[in-house]
C-alpha positions in Angstrom: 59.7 97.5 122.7 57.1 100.4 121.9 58.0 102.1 125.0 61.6 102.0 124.5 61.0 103.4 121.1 58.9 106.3 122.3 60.5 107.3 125.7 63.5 108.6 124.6 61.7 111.1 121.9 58.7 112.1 124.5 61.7 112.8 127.3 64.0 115.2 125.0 60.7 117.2 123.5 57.9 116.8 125.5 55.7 116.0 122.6 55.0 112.9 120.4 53.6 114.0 117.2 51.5 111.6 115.5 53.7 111.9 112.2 56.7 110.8 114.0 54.9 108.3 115.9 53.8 106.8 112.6 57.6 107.0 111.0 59.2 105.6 113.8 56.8 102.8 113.8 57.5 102.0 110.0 60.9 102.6 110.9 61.0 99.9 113.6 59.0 97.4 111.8 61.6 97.9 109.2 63.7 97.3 111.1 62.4 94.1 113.0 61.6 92.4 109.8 65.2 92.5 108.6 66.9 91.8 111.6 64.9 88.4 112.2 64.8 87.6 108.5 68.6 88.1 108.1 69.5 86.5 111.5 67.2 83.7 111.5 69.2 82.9 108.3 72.7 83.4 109.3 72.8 83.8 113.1 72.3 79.9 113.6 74.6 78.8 110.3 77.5 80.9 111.8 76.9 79.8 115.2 76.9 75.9 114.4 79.8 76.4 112.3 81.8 78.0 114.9 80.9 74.9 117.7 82.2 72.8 115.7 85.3 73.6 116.3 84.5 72.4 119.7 86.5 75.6 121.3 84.3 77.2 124.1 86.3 80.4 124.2 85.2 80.8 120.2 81.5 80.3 120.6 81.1 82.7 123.5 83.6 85.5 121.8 81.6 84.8 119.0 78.0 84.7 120.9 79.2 87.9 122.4 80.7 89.7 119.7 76.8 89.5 117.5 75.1 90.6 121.0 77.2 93.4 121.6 77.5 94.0 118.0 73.5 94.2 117.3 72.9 96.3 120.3 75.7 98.4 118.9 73.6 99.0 115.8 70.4 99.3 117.4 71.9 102.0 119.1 73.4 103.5 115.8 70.0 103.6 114.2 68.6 105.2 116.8 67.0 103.0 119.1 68.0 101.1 122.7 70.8 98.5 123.0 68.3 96.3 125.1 66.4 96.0 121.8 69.5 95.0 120.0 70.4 92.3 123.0 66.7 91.1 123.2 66.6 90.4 119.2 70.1 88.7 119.3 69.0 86.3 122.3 65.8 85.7 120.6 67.7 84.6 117.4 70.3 82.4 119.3 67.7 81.1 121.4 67.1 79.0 117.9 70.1 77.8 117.6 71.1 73.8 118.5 73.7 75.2 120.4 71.3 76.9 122.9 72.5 74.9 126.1 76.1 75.2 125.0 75.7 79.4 125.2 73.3 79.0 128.1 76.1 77.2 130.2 78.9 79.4 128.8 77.3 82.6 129.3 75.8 82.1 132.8 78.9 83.3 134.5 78.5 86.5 132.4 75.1 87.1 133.3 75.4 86.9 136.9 77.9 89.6 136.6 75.6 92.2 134.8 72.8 91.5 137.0 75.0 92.2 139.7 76.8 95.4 138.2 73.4 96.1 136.7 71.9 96.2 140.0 74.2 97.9 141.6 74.5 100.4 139.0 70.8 101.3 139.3 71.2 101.0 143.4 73.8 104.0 143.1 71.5 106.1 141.5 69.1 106.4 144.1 69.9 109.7 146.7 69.1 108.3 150.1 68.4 112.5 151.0 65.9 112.4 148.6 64.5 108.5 149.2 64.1 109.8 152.6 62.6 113.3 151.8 59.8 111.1 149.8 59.4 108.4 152.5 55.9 108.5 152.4 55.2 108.8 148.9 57.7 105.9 147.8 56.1 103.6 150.8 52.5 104.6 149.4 53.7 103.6 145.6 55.9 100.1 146.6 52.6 99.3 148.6 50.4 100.0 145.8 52.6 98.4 143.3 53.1 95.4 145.0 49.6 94.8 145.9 48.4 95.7 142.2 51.1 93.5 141.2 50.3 90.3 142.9 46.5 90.8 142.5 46.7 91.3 138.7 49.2 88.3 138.2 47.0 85.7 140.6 44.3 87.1 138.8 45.4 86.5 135.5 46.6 82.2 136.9 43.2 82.4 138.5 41.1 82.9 135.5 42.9 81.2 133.0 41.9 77.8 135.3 45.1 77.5 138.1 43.2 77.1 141.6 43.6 79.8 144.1 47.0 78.4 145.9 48.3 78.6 142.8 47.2 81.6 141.3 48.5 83.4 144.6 52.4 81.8 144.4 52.4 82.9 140.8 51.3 86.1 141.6 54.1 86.6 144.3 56.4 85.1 142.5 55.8 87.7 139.4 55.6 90.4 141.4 59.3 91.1 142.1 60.1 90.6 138.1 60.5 94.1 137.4 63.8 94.8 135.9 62.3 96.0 132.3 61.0 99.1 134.6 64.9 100.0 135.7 65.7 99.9 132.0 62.7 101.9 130.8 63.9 104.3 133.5 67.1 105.0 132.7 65.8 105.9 128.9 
């Protein structure tokens, strides 16, 4: 969350002055606070009243609807819609309807991770990726190996045996999505 604060305001001036650091902080804490407070008060009230209907097609239009319409705001006040989506799904993820919204929004979010991923795919230049073969080999190599070793390192010392600590660290190392996102800011 603090980098996607930050990012956009070190990327348009080139500077982060403590000041605004310090405002944009308060700001987001602000922020935070009434979002949860307010949502972890209405969010699962309007969401129980709306299954009981027992229409699918409400609850998801309805699921959807305070998603899209917190990221909305988020982005009004100034900050990233993935802040906005995280805080919603954190506030439904409270909710007695959770499996209900889980199996009603899977379909959806296949299709973003798909246009998601392809969307990020198409912004690569091959020209360039070629032009930096060596470079972008050098990094993935780096990354992945840092990657692993820091994950099975982390199983490893909190008591997982070795086997273990090495599948979670493979398995961790290709959950890296957060980066595209903090890239395209």
């Amino acid at each position: 969350i603090l980098a996607m604060i930050l990012l956009p305001g070190l990327v348009q001036t080139g500077q982060l002055p403590a000041g605004e650091l310090a405002m944009n902080l308060v700001r987001l804490f602000i922020f935070l606070v009434a979002a949860v407070v307010v949502g972890l008060l209405l969010v699962p009230r309007l969401v129980r009243h709306v299954a009981r209907f027992g229409s699918d097609e409400m609850l998801l239009i309805v699921v959807l609807g305070l998603c899209f319409g917190l990221a909305l705001l988020t982005v009004y006040i100034g900050y990233s819609a993935a802040l906005g989506a995280f805080l919603m799904g954190a506030m439904l993820a409270e909710t007695r309807e959770l499996g209900r919204i889980t199996r009603l929004t899977a379909p959806l979010r296949d299709m973003f991770s798909a246009v998601f991923f392809v969307a990020i795919g198409m912004m690569i230049d091959p020209h360039i990726l070629l032009a930096y073969a060596g470079p972008v080999l050098l990094i993935t190599a780096v990354y992945v190996v840092a990657k692993v070793g820091a994950c099975a390192f982390g199983a490893f010392i909190s008591g997982a045996e070795a086997r273990v600590a090495l599948g979670v660290g493979t398995g961790l190392a290709l959950v890296g999505e957060f980066a595209f996102i903090l890239a395209t800011l």
